[in-house]
C-alpha positions as CSV (number, residue, x, y, z in Angstrom):
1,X,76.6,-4.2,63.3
2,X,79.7,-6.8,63.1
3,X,82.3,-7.6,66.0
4,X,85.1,-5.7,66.6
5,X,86.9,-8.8,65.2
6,X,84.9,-8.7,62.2
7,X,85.3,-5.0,61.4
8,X,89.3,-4.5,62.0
9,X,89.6,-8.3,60.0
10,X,87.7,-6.4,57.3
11,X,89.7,-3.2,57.6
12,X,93.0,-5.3,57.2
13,X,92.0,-7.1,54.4
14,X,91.4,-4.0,52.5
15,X,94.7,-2.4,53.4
16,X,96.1,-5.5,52.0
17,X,94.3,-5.5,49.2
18,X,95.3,-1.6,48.7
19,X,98.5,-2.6,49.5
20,X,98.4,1.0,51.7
21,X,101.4,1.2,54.3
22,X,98.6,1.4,57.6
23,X,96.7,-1.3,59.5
24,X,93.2,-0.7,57.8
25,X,91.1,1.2,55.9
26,X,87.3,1.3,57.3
27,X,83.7,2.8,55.9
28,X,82.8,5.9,57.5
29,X,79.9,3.2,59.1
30,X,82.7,1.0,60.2
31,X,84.9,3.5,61.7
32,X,81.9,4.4,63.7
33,X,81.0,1.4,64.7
34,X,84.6,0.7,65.8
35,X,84.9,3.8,67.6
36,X,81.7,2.7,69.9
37,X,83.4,-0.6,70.4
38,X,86.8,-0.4,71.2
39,X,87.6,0.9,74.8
40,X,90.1,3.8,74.2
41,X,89.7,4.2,70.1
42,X,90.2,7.6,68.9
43,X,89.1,9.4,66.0
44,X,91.2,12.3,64.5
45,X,89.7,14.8,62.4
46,X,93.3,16.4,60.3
47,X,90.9,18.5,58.4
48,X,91.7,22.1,58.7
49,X,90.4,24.9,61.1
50,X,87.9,26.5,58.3
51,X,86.3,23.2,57.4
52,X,85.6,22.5,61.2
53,X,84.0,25.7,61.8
54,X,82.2,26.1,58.4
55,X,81.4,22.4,56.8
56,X,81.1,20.3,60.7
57,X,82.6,19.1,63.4
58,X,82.5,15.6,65.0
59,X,81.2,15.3,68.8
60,X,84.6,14.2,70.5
61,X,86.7,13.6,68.1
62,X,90.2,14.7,68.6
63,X,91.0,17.8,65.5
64,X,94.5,18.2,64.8
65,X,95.0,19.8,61.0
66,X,97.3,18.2,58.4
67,X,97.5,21.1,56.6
68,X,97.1,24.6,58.2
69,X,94.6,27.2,57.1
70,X,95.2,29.6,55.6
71,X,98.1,29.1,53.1
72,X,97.6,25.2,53.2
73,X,101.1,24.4,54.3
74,X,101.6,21.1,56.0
75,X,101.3,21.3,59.6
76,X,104.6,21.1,61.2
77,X,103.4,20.4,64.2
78,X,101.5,17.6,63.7
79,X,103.0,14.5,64.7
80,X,104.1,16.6,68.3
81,X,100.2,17.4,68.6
82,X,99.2,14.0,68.1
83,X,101.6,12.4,70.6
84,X,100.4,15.2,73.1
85,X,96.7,14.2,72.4
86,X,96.6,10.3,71.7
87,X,98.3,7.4,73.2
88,X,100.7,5.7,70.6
89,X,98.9,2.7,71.6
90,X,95.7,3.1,71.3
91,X,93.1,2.1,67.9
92,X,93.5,5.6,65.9
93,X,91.3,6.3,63.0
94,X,91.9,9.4,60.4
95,X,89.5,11.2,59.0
96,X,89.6,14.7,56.5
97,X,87.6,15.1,53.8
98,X,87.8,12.8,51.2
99,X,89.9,10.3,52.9
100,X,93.6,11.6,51.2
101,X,95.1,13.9,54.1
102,X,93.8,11.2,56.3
103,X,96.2,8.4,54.4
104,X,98.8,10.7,54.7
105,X,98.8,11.0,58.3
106,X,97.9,7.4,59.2
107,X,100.9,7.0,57.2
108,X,103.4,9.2,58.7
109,X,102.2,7.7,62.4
110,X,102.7,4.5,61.5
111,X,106.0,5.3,60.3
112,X,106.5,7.2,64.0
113,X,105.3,4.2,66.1
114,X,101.6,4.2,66.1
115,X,100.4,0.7,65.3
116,X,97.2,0.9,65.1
117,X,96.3,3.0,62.4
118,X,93.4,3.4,60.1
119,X,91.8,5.7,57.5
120,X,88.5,6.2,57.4
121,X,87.9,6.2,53.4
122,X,85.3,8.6,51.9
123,X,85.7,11.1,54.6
124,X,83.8,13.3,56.2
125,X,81.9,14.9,52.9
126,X,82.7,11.8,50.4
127,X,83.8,12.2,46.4
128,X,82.3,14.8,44.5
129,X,79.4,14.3,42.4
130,X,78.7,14.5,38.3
131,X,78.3,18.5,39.2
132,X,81.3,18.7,41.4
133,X,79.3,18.5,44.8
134,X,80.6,16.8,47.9
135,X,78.0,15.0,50.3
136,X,76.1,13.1,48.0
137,X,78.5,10.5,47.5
138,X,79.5,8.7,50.5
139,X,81.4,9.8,53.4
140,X,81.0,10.3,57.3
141,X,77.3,13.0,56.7
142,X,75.7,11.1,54.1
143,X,75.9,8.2,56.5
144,X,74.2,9.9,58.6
145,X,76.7,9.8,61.1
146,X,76.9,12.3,64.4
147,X,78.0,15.7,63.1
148,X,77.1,19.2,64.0
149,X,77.6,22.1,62.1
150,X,80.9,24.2,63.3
């Protein structure tokens, strides 16, 4: 387990590196870690309503969708819920699936103020497999990570 330091130095380097438009980008392993460090880090889950209840849920992370379910429109709502739920300063970290919707948003609340913002790459069920199969390639499960199914 590295510092707090060592884990957001890390996470910076590889947004620079990425050249993505967001403070880091962390490991599912790292985000985790990070989250158990830092006083007041938060962890939002943008995945949609169906994937919580069917796929898994997070203990205590804070679930706002990206994009709403059914119809998978984007979320209209979504920068208002996040201001409601999370403190533009505090250490946020996005998580969805793969780690795509989560870009997007640590993105968009970057662009809206939030400066601490993070993706947590591979997500919560990784890249799909030779057969087209999530969660045996990476991501916040196959790390063994604190889940629970919906």
């Amino acid at each position: 387990m590295g510092t707090l330091t060592d884990l957001l130095s890390l996470a910076k380097k590889r947004a620079e590196d990425l050249n993505l438009p967001y403070e880091g980008a962390l490991t599912p392993a790292e985000a985790y870690q990070v989250w158990q460090l830092a006083p007041g880090a938060r962890l939002v889950d943008v995945r949609t309503r169906a994937e919580w209840d069917w796929v898994g849920r997070i203990p205590d992370a804070v679930e706002i969708e990206w994009m709403s379910y059914p119809g998978n429109q984007p979320n209209p709502h979504f920068m208002a819920q996040l201001e409601h739920q999370v403190d533009p300063e505090a250490l946020v970290m996005f998580i969805c699936r793969s780690g795509a919707r989560s870009s997007n948003a640590a993105k968009l609340a970057t662009e809206q103020g939030y400066s601490g913002c993070y993706n947590v790459l591979e997500g919560f069920e990784g890249d799909k497999d030779a057969n087209g199969q999530r969660n045996r390639i990476g991501g916040w499960r196959k790390a063994g990570l604190p889940w629970h199914q919906g």
